[in-house]
N, C-alpha and C positions, 0 to 999 in steps of 0.2 A: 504494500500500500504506500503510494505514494505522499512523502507529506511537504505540504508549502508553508511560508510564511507569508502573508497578505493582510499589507498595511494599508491598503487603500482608502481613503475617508481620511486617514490620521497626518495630523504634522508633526513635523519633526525641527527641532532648532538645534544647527549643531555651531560649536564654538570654534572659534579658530578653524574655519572651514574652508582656507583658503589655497591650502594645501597638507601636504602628507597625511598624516591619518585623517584629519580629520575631512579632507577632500575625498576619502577612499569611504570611509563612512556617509557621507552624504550621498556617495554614489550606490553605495550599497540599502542606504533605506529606501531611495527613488526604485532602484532595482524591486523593490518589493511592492511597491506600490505609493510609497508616501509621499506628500508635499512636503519639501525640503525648504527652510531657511536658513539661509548661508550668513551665519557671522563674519564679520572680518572686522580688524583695529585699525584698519584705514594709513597703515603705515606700509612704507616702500611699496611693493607689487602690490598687496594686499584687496584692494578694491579690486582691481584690474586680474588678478588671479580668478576672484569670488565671483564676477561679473561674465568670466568666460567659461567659468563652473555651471556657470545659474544658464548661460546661451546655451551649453551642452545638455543639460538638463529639459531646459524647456524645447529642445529642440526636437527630445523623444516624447516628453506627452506636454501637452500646450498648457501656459499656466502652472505648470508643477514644483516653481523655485523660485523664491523671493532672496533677494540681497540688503542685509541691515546693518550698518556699520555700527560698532559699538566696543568700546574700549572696556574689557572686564571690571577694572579695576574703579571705573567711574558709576557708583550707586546711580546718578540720577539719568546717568546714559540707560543702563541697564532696564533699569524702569522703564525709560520712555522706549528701549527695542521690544518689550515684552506689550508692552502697549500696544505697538505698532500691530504685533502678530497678531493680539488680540482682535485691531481692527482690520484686519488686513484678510483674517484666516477663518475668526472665530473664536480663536482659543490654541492650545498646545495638549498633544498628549504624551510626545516625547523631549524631553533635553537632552543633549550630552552636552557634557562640558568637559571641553577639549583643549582648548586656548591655553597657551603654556610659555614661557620665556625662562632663558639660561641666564645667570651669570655668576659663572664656577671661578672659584677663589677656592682657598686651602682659608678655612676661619681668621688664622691669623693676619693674611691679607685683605681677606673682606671689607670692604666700604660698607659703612650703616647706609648707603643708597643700594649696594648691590643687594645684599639681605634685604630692603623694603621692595624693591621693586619685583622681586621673587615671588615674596609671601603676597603682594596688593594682586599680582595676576594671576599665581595659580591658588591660594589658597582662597582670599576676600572674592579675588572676582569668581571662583565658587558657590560663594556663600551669597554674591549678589544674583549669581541666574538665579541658583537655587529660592531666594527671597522670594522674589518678585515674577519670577516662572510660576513659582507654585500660586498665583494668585490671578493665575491666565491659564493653569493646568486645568482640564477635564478629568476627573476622577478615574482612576483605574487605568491612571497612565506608567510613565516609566522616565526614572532618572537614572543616567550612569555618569560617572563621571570617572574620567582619566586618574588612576596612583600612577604607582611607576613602579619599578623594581627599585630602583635610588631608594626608598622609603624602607625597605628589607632589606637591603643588601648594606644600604651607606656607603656608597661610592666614595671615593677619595674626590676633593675640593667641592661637594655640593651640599653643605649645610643646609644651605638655601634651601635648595628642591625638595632635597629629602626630606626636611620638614613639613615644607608646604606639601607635599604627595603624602606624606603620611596623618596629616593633618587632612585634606581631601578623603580620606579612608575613612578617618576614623567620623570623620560627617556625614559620611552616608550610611555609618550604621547607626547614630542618632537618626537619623533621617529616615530610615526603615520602619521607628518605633512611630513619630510623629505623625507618620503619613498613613500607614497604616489604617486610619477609618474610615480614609478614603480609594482604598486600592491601589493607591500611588507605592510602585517599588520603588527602592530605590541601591544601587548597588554600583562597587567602582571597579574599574581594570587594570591593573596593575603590568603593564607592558615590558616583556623586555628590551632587549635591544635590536629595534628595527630598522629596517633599510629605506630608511627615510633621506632628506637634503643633508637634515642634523647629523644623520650619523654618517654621512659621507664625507664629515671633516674629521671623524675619528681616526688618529693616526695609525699608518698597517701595523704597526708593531703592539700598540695599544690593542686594536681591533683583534688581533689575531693570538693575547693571551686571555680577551672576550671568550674566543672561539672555545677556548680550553673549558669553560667554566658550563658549556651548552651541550649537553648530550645529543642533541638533535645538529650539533656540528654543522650550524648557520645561522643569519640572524632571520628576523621574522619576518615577514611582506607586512605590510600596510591592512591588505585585503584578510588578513588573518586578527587582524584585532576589530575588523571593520565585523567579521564574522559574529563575533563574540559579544560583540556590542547590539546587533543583530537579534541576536539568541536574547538577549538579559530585557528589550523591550518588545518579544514575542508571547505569544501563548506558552510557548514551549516552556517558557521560565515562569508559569503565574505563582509559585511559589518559594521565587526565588528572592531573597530582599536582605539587604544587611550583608553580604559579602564581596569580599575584594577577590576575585578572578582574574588568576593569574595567568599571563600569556606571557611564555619566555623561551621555550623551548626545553621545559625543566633544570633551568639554573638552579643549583643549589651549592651555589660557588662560598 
């Protein structure tokens, strides 16, 4: 027996959608049937990325991808793109939140700007979709939001991340109990290391004592976390809520 996932009727908002995962994610909820809204922070490509994402989108079913610029990290942006969807769509039934920024110091070297700016986009602008999302969500919908392996493992020079991803974790299993009377799950993905833009600046030498630490001996596609995120706002998951799901290839370095 053959079995589908079919999101059709449903929207979907994803963050930082303007590439790598989370560009592979949007293509992958459209693939199922959803109306897609593409975030983007409106810095360097970003618009121009999201906006050629939204033409290819809309090019397969008409009307199926909206483009809303909105910088995480700004409460009253955040508000006013969840607004937008509201009048734009209806309402929301799925988030990811995706949207994520580097900047890897060793603690000692760390700037109190590099630390804020870490935690205001991936941890705060978290806490802002999730706010102000849930107050545009339809009942019996689905949050995932991006961990990371960083958050488990503790990478060498990212403080930052790993806090904010592990702080991201540990909010969507608060977020599982709250939401709950509404059917709203809520669960995160804990990514390893994927074959993204970003990790195409990982040095080969660096990359290749990665490799030692992955049983599965490669790093991950994009379309493999796009999978899993997939699954977690399907039926298939309706009783899945408060876990971080891990996609790494079974690092347990």
């Amino acid at each position: 027996m053959a079995i589908a996932i079919d999101l059709s009727g449903k929207v979907a908002l994803v963050t930082g959608a303007s590439q790598g995962i989370g560009a592979q994610i949007a293509r992958t909820f459209h693939a199922a049937g959803a109306t897609i809204v593409l975030n983007h922070p409106d810095l360097g490509s970003t618009r121009a990325d999201a906006e050629h994402l939204a033409g290819e989108l809309n090019a397969l079913r008409l009307d199926s991808a909206d483009v809303l610029a909105a910088d995480v990290a700004d409460a009253d942006a955040v508000r006013a793109m969840m607004q937008a969807v509201k009048a734009r769509r209806g309402g929301l039934d799925f988030l990811i939140n995706n949207a994520a920024i580097l900047r890897d110091r060793t603690l000692a070297k760390m700037s109190s700007e590099d630390w804020q700016a870490v935690l205001d986009v991936n941890l705060t602008g978290v806490f802002h979709c999730c706010k102000f999302g849930l107050e545009v969500m339809r009942d019996d919908g689905a949050i995932v939001s991006m961990g990371s392996i960083a958050a488990i493992q503790g990478f060498f020079g990212q403080a930052n991340y790993a806090a904010a991803k592990a702080g991201v974790q540990a909010m969507m299993r608060v977020l599982a109990r709250e939401c709950a009377r509404r059917g709203i799950r809520a669960n995160a993905i804990a990514p390893g290391v994927i074959d993204t833009t970003m990790a195409a600046t990982i040095p080969e030498s660096v990359r290749a004592e990665m490799l030692k630490n992955i049983p599965l001996a490669r790093l991950g596609m994009p379309a493999e976390v796009a999978d899993v995120a997939l699954f977690l706002c399907s039926p298939l998951a309706s009783y899945v809520s408060g876990q971080t799901i891990e996609v790494n290839g079974g690092w347990r370095g």
